[in-house]
N, C-alpha and C positions, 0 to 999 in steps of 0.2 A: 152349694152343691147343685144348685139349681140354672143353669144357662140360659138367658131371655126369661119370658113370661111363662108363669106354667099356675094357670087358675089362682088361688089368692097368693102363691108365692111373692114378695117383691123380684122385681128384676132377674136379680144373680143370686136370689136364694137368698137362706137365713144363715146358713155357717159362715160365712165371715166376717156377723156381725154378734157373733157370740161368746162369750166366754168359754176356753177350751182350758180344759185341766190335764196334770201330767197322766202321762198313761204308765198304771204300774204294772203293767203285764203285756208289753208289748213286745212284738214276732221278733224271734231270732235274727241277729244278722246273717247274713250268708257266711260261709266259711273263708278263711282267708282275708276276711275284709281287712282296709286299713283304716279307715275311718275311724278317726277319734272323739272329733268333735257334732255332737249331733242332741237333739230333742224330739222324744215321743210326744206328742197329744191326741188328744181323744175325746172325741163330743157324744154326749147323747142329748137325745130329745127330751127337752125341760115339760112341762105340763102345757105353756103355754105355746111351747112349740108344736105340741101335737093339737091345737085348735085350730090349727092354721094349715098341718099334713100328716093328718092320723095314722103315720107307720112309724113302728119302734126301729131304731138304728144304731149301728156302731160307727162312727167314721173316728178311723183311726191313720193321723199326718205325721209323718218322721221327716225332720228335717237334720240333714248331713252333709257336711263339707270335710270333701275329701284332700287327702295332704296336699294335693297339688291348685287349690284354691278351688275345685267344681261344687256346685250347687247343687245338690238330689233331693228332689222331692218327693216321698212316695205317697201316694194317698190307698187306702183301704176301705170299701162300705160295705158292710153286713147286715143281711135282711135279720132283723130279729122277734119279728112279729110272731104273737103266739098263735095266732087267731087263723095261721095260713094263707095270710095274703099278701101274693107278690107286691112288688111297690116299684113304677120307673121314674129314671131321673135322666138329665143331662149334666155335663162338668165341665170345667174347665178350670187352668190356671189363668188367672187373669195377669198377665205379666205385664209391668209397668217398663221401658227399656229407656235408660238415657243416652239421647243420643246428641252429637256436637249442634245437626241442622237436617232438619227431613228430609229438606233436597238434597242432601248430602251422602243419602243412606238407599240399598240396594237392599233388597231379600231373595237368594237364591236357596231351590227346590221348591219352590212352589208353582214355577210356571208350567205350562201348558193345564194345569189341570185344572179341572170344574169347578167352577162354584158358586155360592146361593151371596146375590149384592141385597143386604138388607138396606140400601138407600134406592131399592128397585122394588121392595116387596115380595123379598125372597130371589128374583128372578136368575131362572140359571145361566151362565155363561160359562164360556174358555178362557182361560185367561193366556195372553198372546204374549208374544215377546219371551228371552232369552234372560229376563231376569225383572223384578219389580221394582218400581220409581213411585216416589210421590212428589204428586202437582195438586191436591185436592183430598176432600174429604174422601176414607174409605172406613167399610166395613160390611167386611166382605167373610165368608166361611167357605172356607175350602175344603175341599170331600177327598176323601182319601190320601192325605198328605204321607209324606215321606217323611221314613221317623226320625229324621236330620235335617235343618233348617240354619241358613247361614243368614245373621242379619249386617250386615257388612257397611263400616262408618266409614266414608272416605278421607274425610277429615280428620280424626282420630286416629286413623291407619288402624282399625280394632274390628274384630270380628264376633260378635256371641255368636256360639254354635248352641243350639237350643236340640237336645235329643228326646225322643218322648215312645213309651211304650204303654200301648192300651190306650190310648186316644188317635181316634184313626183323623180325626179334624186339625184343622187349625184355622183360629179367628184371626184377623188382619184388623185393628183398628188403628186410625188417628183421625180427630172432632174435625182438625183444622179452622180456620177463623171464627168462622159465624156461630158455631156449635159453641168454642172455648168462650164464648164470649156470653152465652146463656146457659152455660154450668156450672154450676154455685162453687162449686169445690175447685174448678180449674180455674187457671189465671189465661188470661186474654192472650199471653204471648206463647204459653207454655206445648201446645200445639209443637211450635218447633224443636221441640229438643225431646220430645216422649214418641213412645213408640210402641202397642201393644200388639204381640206374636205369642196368642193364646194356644198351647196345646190342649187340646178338647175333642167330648164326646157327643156332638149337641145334634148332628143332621138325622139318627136313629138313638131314641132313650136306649137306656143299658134298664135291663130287668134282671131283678130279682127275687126267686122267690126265698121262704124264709131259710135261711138258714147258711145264705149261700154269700158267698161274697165276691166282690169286682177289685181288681187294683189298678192303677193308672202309674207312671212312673215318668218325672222330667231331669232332665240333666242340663244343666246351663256352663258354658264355660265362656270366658274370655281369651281371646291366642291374636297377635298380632296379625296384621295382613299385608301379605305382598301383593305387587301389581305390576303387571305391566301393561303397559298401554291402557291404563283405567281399567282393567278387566283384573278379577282377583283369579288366581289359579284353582279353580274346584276340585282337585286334584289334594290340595292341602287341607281346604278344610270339611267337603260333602264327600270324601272317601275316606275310607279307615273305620 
């Protein structure tokens, strides 16, 4: 729940290293829906969780896959403190993407726009160019993104459109050599074929006071890609 550092947090927070139970009461679907296959869950804060960030919570994750193969995530957090006091966080989906070869892979809607290079120390820039390439380590957050993102494999001919409501960010990572090579959990090579395009709330916390609640919302799909002359028609997949 927690994006980078935030006082004795680790890193990315403590939920997604915790034991999350079903939710027996959770929010209506929308009317209409078709969605068949899906799971509630729902965390609260154990005793040993609140030694570590003394605000009572509700986070409550539905995960749904809709008939045509899409990915929906919703997330939900509720201030539930008795005591009257707001509590801020940052979020993010940390998505892992397999991709054929880095060099291989574009991400369009992101460019021109701002953003904070934590291999700079925060520092701001534009980002230039008609669409993004990797040659090197990045990680980068981008401020204000568009709530449509196309990650685009050349080699696969395959596009994830990644869509996202309530997270105005998006994170761009990948280690690249020298990093994958001193992260316990990553393999030396694996740099090449991953790809993470985090939607997130991390450049301004989201506050809560009690009683109140925030929702974030991601849509993932897979759709083939056309091209011509190496350029993919934006038209197919960053409209509609």
């Amino acid at each position: 729940m927690q994006f980078g550092t935030h006082g004795n947090l680790e890193k990315h927070g403590f939920a997604r290293n915790r034991f999350w139970a079903i939710d027996d009461n959770p929010p209506p679907f929308p009317i209409g829906t078709a969605v068949k296959s899906f799971a509630d869950l729902i965390l609260k804060p154990s005793e040993e969780d609140l030694k570590i960030w003394s605000h009572s919570f509700e986070f409550r994750l539905r995960v749904a896959l809709e008939p045509g193969g899409d990915l929906v995530l919703t997330s939900r957090i509720r201030n539930t403190n008795n005591d009257g006091r707001p509590f801020s966080f940052t979020f993010a989906y940390h998505t892992f993407f397999s991709v054929s070869d880095i060099s291989e892979v574009r991400i369009e809607g992101l460019e021109t726009l701002d953003y904070l290079d934590n291999l700079k120390g925060k520092e701001r820039s534009t980002e230039q160019g008609d669409a993004i390439v990797f040659e090197s380590e990045v990680d980068k957050i981008y401020l204000d993104a568009p709530k449509k993102i196309a990650i685009i494999d050349h080699e696969k001919k395959r596009t994830f459109v990644l869509r996202k409501d309530g997270l105005p960010d998006a994170v761009l990572w990948n280690p690249w050599d020298k990093k994958s090579k001193t992260t316990q959990d990553f393999g030396d090579e694996e740099y090449k074929h991953m790809l993470c395009v985090d939607p997130a709330a991390v450049e301004k916390s989201i506050t809560l006071k009690p009683g109140e609640e925030w929702k974030g919302k991601m849509e993932l799909s897979a759709v083939p890609s056309s091209y011509c002359s190496g350029q993919l028609d934006p038209a197919k997949v960053l409209q509609g």
